[in-house]
C-alpha positions in Angstrom: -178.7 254.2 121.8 -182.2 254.6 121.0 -182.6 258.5 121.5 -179.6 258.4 119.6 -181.3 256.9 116.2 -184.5 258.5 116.9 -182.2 261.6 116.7 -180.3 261.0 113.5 -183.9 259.8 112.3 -185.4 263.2 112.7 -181.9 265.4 111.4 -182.1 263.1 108.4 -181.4 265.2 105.3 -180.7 264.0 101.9 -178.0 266.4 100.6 -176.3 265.3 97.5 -172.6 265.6 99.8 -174.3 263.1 102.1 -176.1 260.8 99.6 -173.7 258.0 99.9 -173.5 258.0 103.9 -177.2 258.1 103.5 -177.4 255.1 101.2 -174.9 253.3 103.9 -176.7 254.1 106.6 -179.9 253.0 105.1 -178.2 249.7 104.2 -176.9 249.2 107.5 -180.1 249.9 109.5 -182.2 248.0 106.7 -179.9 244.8 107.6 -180.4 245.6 111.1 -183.8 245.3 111.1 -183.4 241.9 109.0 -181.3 240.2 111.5 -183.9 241.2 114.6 -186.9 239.8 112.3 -184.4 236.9 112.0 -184.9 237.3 108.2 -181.3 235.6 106.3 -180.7 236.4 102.6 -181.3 233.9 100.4 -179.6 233.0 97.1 -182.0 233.5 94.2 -180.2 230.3 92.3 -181.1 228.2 95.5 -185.1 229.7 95.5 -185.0 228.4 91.8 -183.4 225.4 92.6 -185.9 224.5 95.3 -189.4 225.3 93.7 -187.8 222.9 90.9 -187.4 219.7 93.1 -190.7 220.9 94.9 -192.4 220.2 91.1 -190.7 217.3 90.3 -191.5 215.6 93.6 -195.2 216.6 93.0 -195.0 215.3 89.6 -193.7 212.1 91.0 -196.3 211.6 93.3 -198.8 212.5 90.6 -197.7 209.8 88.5 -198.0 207.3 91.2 -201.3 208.2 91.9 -202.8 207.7 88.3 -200.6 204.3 88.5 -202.7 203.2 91.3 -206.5 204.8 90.5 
């Protein structure tokens, strides 16, 4: 299985027939590597959404603070 990618690795040739299967295979081994890293895709609304209550929750406790100094 290895000798096998490092094969396809070194025949790699970007011909405009084999763009697409290029671009797929790139994908595929790009995902690959992702899931041994143990990387998961994450939503860009829920990155937002997250940062947000981060800020209000340090807001909150910057309000309390200057209540009690």
């Amino acid at each position: 299985m290895q000798n096998d990618k490092v094969a396809k690795e070194l025949t790699y040739e970007d011909n405009s027939d084999d763009a697409q299967s290029n671009d797929e295979e790139e994908a595929r081994l790009t995902w690959e590597i992702g899931k041994m890293l143990g990387l998961k895709a994450a939503n860009e609304e829920q990155n937002y959404a997250r940062v947000a209550w981060l800020l209000l929750l340090v807001l909150y406790f910057c309000c309390i603070a200057k209540l009690f100094l």
